[in-house]
PDB file of the backbone (N, CA, C, O) and the ligand in Angstrom, with CONECT records:
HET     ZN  A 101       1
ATOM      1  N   UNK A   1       0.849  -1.191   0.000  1.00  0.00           N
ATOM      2  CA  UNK A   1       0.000   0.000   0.000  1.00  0.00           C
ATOM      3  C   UNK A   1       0.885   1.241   0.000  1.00  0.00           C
ATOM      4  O   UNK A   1       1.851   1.434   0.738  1.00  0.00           O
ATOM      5  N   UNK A   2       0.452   1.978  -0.854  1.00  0.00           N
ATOM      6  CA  UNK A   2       1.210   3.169  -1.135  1.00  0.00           C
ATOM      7  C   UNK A   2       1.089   4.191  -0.379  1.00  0.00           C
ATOM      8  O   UNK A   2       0.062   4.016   0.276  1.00  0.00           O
ATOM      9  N   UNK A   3       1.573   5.170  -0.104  1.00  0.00           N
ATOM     10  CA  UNK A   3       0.795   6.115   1.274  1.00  0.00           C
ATOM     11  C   UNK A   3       0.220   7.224   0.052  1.00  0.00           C
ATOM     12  O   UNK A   3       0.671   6.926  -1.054  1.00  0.00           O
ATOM     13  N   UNK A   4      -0.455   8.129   0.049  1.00  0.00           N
ATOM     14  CA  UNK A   4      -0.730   9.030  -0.959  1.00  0.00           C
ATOM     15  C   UNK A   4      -0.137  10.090  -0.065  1.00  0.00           C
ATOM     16  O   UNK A   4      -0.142  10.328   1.142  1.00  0.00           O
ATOM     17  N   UNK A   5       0.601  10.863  -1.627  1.00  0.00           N
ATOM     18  CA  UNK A   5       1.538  11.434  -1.730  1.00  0.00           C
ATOM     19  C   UNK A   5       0.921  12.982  -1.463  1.00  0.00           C
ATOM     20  O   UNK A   5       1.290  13.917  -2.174  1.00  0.00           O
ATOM     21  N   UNK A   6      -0.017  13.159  -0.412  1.00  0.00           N
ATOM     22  CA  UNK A   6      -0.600  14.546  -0.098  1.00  0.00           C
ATOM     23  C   UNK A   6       0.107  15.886  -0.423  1.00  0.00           C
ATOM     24  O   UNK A   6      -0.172  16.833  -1.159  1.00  0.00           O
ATOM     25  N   UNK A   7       1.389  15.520   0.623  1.00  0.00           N
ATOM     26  CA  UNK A   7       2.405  16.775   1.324  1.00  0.00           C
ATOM     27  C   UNK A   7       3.034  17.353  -0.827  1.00  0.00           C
ATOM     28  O   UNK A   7       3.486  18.447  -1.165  1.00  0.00           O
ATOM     29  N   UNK A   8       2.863  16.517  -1.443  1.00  0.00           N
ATOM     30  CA  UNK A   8       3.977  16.643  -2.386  1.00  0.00           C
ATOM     31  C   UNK A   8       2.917  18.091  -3.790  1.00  0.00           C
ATOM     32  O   UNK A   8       1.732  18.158  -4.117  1.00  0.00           O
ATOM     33  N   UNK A   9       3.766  18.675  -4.064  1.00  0.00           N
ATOM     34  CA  UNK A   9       3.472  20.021  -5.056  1.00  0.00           C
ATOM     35  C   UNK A   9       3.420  19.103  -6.243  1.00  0.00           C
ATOM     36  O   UNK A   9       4.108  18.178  -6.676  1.00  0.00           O
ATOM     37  N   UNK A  10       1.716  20.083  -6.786  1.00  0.00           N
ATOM     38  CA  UNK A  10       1.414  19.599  -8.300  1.00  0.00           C
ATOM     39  C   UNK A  10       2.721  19.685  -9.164  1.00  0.00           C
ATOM     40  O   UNK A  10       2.645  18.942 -10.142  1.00  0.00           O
ATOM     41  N   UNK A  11       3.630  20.225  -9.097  1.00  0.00           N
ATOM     42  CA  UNK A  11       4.587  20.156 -10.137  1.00  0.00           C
ATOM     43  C   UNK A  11       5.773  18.720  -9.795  1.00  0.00           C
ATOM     44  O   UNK A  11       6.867  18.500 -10.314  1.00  0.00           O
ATOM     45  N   UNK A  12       5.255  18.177  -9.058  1.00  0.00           N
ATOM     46  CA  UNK A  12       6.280  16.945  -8.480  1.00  0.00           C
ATOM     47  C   UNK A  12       5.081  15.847  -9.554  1.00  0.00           C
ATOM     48  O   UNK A  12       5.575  14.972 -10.264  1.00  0.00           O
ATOM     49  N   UNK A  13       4.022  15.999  -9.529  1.00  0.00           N
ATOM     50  CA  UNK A  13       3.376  15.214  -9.786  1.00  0.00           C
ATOM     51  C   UNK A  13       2.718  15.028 -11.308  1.00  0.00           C
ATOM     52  O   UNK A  13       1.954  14.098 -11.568  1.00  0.00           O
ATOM     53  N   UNK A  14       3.067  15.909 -12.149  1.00  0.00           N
ATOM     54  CA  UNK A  14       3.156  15.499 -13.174  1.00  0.00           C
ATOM     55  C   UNK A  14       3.032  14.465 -14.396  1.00  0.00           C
ATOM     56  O   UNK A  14       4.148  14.007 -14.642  1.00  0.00           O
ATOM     57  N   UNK A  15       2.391  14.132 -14.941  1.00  0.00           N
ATOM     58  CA  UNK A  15       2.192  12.647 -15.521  1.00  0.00           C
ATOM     59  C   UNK A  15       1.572  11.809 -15.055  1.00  0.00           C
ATOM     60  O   UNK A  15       1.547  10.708 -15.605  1.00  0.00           O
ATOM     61  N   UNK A  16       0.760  12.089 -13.713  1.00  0.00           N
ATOM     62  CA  UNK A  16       0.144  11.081 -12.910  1.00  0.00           C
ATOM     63  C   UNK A  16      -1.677  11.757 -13.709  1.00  0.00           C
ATOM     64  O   UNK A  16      -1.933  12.461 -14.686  1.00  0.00           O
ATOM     65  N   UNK A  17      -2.265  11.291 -12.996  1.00  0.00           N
ATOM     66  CA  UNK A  17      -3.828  11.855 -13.646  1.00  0.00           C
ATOM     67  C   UNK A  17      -4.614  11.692 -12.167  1.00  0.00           C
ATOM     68  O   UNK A  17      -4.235  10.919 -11.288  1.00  0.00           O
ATOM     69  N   UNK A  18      -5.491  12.353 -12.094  1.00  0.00           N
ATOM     70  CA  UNK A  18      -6.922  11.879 -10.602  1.00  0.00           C
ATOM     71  C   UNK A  18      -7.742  11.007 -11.488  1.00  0.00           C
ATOM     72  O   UNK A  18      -7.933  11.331 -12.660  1.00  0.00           O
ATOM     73  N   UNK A  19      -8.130  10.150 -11.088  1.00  0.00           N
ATOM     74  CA  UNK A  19      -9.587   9.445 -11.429  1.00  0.00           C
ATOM     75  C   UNK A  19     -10.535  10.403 -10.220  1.00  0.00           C
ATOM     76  O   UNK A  19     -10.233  10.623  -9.047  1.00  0.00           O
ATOM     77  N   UNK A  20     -11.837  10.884 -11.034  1.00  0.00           N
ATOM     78  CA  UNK A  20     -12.690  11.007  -9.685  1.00  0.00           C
ATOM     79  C   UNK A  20     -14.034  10.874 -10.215  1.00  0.00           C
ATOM     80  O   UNK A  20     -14.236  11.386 -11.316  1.00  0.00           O
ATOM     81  N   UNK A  21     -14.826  10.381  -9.730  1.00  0.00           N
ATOM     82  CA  UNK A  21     -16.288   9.860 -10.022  1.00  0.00           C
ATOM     83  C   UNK A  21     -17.310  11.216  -8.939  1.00  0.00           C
ATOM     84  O   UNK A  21     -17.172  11.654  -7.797  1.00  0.00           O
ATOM     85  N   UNK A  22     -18.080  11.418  -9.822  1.00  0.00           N
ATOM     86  CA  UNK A  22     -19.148  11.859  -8.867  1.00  0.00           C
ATOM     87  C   UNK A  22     -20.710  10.885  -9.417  1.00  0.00           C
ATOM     88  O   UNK A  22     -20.966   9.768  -9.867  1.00  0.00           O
ATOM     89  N   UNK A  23     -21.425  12.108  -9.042  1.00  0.00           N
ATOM     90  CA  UNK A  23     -22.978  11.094  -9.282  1.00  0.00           C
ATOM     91  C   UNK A  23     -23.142  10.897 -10.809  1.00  0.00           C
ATOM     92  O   UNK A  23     -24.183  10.275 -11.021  1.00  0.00           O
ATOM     93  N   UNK A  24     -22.559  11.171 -11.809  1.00  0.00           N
ATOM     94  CA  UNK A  24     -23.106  11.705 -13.056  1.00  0.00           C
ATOM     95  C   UNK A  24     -21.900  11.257 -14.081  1.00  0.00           C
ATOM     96  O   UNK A  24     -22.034  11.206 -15.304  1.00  0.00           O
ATOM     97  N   UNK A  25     -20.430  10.874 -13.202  1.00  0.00           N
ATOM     98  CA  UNK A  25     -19.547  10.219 -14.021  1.00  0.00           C
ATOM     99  C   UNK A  25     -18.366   9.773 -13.395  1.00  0.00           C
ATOM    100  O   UNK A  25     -18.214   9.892 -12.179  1.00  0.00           O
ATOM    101  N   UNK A  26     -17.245   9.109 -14.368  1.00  0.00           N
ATOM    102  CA  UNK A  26     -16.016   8.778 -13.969  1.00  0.00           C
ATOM    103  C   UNK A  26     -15.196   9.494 -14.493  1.00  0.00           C
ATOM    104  O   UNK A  26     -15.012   8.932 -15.573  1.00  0.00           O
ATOM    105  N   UNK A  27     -14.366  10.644 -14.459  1.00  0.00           N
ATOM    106  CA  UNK A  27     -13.601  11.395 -15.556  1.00  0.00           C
ATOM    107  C   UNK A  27     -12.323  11.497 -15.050  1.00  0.00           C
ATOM    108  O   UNK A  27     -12.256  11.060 -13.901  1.00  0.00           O
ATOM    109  N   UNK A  28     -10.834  12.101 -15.688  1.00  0.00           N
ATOM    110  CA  UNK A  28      -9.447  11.924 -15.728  1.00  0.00           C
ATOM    111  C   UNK A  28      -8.775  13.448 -15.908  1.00  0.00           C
ATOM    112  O   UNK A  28      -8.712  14.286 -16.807  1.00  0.00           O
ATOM    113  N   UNK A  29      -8.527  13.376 -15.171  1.00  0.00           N
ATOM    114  CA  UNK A  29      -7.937  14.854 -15.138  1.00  0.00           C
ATOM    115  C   UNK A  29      -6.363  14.632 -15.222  1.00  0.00           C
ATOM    116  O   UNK A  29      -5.952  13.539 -14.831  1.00  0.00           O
ATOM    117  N   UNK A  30      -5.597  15.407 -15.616  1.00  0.00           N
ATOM    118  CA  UNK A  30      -4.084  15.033 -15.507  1.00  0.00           C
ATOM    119  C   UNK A  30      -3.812  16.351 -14.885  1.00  0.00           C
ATOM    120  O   UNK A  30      -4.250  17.469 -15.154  1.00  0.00           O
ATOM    121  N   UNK A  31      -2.633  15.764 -13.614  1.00  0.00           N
ATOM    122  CA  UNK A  31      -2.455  16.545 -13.422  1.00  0.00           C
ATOM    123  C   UNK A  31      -1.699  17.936 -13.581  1.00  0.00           C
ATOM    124  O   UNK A  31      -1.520  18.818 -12.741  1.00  0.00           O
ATOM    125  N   UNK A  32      -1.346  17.871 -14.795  1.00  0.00           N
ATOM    126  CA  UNK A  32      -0.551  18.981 -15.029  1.00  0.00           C
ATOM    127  C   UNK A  32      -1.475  19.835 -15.560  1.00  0.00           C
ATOM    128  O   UNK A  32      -1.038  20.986 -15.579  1.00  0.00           O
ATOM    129  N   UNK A  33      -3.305  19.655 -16.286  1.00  0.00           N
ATOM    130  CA  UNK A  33      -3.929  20.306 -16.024  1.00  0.00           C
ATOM    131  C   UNK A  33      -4.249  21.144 -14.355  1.00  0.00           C
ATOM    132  O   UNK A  33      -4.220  22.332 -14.032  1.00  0.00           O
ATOM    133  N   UNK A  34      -4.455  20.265 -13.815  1.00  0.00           N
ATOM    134  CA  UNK A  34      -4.484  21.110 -12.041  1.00  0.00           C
ATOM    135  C   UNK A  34      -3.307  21.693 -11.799  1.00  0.00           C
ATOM    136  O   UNK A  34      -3.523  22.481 -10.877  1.00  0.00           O
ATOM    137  N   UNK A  35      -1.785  21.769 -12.216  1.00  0.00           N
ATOM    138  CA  UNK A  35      -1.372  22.548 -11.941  1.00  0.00           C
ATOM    139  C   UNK A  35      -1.112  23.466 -12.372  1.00  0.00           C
ATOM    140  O   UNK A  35      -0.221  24.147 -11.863  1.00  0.00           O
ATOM    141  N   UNK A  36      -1.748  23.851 -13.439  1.00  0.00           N
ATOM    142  CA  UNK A  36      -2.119  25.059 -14.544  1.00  0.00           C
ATOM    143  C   UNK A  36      -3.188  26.223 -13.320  1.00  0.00           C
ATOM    144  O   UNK A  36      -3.059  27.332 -12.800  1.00  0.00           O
ATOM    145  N   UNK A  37      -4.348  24.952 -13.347  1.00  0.00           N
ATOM    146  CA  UNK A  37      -5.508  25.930 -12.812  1.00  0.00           C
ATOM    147  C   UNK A  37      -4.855  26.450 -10.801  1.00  0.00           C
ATOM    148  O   UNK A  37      -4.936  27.551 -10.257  1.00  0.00           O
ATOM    149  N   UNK A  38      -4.389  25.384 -10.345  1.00  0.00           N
ATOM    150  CA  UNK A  38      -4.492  25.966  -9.177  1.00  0.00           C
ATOM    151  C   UNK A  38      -2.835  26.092  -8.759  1.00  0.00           C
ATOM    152  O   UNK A  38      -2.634  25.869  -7.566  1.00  0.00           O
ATOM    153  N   UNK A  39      -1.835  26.359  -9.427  1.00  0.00           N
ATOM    154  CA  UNK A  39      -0.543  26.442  -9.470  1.00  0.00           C
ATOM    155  C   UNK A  39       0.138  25.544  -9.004  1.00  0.00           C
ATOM    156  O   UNK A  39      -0.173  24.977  -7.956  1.00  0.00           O
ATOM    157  N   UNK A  40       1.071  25.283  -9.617  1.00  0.00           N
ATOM    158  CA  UNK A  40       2.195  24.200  -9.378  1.00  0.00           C
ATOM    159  C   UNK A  40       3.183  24.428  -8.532  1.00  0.00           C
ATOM    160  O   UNK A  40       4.288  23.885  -8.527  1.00  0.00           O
ATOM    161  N   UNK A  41       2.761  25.262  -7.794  1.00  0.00           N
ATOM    162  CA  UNK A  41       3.200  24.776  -5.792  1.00  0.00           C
ATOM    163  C   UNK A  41       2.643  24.319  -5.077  1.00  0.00           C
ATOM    164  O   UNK A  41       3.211  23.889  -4.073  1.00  0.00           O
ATOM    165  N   UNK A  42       1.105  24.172  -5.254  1.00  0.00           N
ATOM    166  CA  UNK A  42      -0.095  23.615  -4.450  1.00  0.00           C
ATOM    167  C   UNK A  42       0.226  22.368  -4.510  1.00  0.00           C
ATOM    168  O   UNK A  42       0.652  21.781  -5.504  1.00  0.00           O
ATOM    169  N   UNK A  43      -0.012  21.828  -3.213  1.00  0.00           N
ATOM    170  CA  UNK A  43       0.253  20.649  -2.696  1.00  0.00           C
ATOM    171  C   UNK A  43      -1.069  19.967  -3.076  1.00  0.00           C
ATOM    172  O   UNK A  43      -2.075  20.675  -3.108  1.00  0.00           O
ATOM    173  N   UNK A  44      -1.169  18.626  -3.374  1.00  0.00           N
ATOM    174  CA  UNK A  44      -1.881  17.499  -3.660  1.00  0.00           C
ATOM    175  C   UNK A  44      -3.368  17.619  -2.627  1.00  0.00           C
ATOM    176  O   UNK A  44      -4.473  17.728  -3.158  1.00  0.00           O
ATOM    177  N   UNK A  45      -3.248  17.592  -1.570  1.00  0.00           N
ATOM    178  CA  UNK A  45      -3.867  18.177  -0.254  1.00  0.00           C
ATOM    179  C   UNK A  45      -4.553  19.232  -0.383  1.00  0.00           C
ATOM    180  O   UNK A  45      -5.774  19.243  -0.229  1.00  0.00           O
ATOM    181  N   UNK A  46      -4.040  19.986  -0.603  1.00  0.00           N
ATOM    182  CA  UNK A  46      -4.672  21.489  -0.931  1.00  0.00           C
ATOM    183  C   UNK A  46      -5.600  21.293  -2.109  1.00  0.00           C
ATOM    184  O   UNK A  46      -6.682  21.797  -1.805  1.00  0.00           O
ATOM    185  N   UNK A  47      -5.640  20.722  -3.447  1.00  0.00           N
ATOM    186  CA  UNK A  47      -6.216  20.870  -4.150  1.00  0.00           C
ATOM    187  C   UNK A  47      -6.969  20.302  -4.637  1.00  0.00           C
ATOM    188  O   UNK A  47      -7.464  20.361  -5.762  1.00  0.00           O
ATOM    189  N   UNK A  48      -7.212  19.312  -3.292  1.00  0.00           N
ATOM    190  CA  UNK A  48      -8.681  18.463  -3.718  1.00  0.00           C
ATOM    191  C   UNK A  48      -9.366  18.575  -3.084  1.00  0.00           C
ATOM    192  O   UNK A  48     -10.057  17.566  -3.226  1.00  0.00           O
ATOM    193  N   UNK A  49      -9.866  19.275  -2.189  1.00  0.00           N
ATOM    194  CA  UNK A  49     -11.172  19.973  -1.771  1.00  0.00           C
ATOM    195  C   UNK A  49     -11.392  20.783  -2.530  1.00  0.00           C
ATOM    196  O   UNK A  49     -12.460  21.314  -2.224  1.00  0.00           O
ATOM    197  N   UNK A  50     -10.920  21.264  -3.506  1.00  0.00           N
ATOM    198  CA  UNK A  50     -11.098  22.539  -4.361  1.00  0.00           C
ATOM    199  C   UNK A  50     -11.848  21.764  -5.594  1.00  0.00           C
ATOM    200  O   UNK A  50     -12.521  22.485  -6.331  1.00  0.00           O
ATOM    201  N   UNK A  51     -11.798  20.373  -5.887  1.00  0.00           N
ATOM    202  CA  UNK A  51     -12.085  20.128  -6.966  1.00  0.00           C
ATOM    203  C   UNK A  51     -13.799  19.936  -7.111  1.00  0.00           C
ATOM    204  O   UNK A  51     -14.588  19.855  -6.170  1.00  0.00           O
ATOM    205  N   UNK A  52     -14.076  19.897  -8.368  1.00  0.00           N
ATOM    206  CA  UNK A  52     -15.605  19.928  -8.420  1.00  0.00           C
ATOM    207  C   UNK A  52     -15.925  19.508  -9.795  1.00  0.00           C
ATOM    208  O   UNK A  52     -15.186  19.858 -10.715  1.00  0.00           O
ATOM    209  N   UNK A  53     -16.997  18.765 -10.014  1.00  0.00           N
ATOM    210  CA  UNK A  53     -17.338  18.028 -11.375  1.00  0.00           C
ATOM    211  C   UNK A  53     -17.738  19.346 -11.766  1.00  0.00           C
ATOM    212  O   UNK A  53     -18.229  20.171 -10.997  1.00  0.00           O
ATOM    213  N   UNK A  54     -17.323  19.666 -14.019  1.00  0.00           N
ATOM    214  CA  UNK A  54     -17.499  20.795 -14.176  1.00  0.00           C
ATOM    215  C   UNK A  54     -19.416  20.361 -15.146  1.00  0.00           C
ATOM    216  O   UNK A  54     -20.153  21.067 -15.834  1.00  0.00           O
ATOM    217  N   UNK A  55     -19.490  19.239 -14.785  1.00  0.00           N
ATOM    218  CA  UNK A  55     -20.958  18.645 -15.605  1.00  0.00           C
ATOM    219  C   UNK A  55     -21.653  18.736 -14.654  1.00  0.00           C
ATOM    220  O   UNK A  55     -22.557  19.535 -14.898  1.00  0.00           O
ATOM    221  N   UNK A  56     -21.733  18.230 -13.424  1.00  0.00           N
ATOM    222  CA  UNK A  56     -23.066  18.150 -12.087  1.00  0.00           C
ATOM    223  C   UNK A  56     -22.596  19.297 -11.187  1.00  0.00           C
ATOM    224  O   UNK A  56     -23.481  19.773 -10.477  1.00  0.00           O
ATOM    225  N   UNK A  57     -21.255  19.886 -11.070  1.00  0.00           N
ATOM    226  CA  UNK A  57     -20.919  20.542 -10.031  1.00  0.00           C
ATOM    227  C   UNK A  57     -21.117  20.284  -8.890  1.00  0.00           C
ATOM    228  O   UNK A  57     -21.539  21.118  -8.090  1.00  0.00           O
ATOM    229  N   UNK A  58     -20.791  18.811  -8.535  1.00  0.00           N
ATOM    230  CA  UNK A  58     -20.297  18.439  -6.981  1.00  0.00           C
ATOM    231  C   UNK A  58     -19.305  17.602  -7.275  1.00  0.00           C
ATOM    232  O   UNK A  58     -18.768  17.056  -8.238  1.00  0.00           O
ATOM    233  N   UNK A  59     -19.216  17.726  -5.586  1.00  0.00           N
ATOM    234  CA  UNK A  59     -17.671  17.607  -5.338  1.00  0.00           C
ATOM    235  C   UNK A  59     -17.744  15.759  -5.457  1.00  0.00           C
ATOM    236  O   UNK A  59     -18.708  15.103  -5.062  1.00  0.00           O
ATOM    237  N   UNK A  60     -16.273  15.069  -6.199  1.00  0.00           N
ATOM    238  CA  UNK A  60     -16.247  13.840  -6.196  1.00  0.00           C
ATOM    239  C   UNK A  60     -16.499  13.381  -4.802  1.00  0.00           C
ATOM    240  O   UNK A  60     -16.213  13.872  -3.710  1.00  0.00           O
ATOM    241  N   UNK A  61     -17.120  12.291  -5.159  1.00  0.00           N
ATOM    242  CA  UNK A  61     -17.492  10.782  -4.473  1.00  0.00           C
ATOM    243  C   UNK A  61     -16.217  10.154  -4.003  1.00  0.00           C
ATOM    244  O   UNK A  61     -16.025   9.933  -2.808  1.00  0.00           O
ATOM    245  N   UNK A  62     -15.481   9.911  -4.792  1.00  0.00           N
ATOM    246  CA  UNK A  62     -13.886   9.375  -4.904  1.00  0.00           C
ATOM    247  C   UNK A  62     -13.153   9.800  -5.548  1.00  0.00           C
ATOM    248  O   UNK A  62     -13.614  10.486  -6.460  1.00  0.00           O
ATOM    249  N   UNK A  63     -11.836   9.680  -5.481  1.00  0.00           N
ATOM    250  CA  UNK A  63     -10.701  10.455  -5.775  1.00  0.00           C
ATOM    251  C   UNK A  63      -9.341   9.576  -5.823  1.00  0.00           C
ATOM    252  O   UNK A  63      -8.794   9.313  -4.752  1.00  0.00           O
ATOM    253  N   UNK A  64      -8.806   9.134  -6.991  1.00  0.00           N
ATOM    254  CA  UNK A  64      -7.420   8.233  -6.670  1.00  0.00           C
ATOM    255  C   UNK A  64      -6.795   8.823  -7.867  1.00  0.00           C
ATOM    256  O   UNK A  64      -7.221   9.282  -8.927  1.00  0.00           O
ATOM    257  N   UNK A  65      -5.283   8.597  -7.165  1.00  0.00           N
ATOM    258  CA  UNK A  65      -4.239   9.113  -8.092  1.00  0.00           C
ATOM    259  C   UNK A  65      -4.158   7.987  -9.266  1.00  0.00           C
ATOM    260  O   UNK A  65      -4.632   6.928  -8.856  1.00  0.00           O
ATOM    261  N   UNK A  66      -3.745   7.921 -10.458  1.00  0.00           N
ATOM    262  CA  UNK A  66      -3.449   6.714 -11.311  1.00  0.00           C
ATOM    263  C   UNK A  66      -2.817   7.321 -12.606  1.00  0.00           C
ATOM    264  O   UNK A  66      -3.027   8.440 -13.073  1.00  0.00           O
ATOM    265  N   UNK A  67      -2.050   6.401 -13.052  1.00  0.00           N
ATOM    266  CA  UNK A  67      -0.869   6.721 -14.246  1.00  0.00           C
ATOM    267  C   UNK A  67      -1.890   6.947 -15.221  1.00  0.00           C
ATOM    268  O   UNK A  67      -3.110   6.824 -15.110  1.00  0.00           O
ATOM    269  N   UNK A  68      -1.016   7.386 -16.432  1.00  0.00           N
ATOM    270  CA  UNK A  68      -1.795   7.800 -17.544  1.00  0.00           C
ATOM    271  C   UNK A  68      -2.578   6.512 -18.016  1.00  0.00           C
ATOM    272  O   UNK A  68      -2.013   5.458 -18.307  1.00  0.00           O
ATOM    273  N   UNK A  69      -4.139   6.743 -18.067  1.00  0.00           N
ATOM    274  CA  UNK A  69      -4.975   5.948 -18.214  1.00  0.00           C
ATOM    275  C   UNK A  69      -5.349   5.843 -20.006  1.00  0.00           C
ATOM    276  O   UNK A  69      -5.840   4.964 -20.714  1.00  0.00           O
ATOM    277  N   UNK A  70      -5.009   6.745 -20.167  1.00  0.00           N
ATOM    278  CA  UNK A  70      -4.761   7.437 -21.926  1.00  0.00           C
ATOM    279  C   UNK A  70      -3.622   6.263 -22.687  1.00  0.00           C
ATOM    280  O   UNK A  70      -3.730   5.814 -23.827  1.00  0.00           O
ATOM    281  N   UNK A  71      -2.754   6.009 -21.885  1.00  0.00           N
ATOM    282  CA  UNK A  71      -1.375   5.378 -22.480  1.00  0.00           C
ATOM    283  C   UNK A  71      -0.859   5.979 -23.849  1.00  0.00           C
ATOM    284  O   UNK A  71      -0.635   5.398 -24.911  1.00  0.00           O
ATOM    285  N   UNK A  72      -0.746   7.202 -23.539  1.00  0.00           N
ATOM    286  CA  UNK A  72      -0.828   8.555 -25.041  1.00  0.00           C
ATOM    287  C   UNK A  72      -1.406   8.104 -26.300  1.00  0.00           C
ATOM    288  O   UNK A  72      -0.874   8.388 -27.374  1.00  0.00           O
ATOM    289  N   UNK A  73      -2.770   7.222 -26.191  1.00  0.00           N
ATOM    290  CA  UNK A  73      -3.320   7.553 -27.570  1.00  0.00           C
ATOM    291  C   UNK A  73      -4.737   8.035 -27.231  1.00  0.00           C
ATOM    292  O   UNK A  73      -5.630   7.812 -26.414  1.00  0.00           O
ATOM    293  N   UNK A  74      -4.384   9.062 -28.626  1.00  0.00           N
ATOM    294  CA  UNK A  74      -5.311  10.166 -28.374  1.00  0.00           C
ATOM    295  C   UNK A  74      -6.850   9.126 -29.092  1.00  0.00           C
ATOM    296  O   UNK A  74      -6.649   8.017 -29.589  1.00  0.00           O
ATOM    297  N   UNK A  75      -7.928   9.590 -29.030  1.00  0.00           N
ATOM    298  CA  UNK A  75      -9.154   8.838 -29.373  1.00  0.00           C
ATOM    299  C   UNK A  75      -9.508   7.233 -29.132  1.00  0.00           C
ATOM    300  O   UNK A  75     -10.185   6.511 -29.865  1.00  0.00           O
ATOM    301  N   UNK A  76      -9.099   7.020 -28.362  1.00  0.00           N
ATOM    302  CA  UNK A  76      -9.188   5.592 -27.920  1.00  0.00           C
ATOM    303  C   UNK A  76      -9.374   5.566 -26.832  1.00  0.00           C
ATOM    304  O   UNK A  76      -8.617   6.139 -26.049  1.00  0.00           O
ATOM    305  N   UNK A  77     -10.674   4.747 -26.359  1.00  0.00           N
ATOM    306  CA  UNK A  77     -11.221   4.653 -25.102  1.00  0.00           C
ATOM    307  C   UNK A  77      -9.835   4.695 -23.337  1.00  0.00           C
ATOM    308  O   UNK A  77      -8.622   4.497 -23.399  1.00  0.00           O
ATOM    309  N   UNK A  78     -10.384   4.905 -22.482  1.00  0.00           N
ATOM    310  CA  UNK A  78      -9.570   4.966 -21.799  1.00  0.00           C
ATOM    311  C   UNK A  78      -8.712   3.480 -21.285  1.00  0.00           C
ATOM    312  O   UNK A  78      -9.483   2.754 -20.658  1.00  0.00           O
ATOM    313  N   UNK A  79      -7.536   2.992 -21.400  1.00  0.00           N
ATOM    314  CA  UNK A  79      -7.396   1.835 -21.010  1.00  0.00           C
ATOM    315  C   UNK A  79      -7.399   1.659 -19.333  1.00  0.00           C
ATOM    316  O   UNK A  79      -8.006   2.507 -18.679  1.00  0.00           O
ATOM    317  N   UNK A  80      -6.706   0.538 -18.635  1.00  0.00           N
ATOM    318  CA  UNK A  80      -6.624   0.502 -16.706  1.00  0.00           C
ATOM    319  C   UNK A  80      -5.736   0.977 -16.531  1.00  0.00           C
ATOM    320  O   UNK A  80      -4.679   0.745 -17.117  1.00  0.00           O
ATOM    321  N   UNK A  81      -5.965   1.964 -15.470  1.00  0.00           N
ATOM    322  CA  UNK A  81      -4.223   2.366 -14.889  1.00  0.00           C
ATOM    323  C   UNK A  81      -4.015   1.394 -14.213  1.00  0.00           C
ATOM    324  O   UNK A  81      -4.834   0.592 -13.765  1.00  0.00           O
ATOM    325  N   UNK A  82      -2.215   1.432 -14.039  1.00  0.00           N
ATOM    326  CA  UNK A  82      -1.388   0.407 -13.411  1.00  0.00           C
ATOM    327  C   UNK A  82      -1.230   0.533 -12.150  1.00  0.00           C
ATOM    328  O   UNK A  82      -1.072  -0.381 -11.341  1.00  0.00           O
ATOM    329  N   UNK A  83      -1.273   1.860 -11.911  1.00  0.00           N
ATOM    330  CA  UNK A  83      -1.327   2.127 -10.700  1.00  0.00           C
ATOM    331  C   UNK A  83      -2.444   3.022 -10.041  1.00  0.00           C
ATOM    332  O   UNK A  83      -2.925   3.963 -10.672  1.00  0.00           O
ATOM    333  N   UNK A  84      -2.784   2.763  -8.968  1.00  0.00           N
ATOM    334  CA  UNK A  84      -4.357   3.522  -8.309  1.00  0.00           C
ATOM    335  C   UNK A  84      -4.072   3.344  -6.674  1.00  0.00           C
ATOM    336  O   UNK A  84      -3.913   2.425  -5.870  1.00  0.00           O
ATOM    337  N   UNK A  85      -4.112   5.020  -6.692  1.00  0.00           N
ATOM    338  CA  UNK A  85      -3.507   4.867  -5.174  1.00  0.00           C
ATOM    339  C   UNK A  85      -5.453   6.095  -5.006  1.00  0.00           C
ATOM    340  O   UNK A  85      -5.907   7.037  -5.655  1.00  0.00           O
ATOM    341  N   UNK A  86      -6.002   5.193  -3.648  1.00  0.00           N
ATOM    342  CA  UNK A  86      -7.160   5.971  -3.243  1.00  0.00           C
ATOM    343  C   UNK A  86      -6.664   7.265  -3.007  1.00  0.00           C
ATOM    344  O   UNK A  86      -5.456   7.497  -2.960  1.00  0.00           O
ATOM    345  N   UNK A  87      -7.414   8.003  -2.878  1.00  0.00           N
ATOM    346  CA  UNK A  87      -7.324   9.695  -2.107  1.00  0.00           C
ATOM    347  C   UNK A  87      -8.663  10.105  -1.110  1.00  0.00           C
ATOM    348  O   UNK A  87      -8.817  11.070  -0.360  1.00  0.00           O
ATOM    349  N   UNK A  88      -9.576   8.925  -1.439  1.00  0.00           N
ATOM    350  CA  UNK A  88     -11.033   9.264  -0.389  1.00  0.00           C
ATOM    351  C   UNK A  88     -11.174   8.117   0.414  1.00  0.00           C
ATOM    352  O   UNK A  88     -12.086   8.048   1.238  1.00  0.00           O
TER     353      UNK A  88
HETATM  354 ZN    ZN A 101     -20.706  15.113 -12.172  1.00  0.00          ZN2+
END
């Protein structure tokens, strides 16, 4: 079991993605999008209470870190990440 990597700045984290589900879906954020929007000193911790589905506008259900689920091809369903560390 992995410990999740709270304490650590969006810019450490890079290349990783959130899985987060609310009532209405499962969607993938990468994080180097979040460290665009909420800067890439913000700690992991910090910036997930901030997050919010931008389709239902509530806050995820669940929340886990996981490698690129994309495996860089663009238009092709999402494949399993290898790795899935919870965050809720
Ligand atoms: Zn939603």
């Amino acid at each position: 079991m992995i410990k999740p990597p709270l304490d650590a700045p969006l810019s450490l984290l890079h290349g990783y993605w959130l899985e987060t589900r609310c009532r209405c879906k499962l969607s993938y954020t990468p994080l180097a999008t979040l460290a665009e929007r909420a800067g890439a000193s913000t700690r992991l911790g910090e910036a997930l209470p901030r997050l919010k589905c931008q389709t239902c506008g509530e806050r995820p259900s669940e929340i886990a870190l996981v490698d690129d689920p994309a495996a860089g091809a663009s238009g092709v369903p999402f494949g399993k990440p290898q790795m899935r560390i919870p965050l809720t």
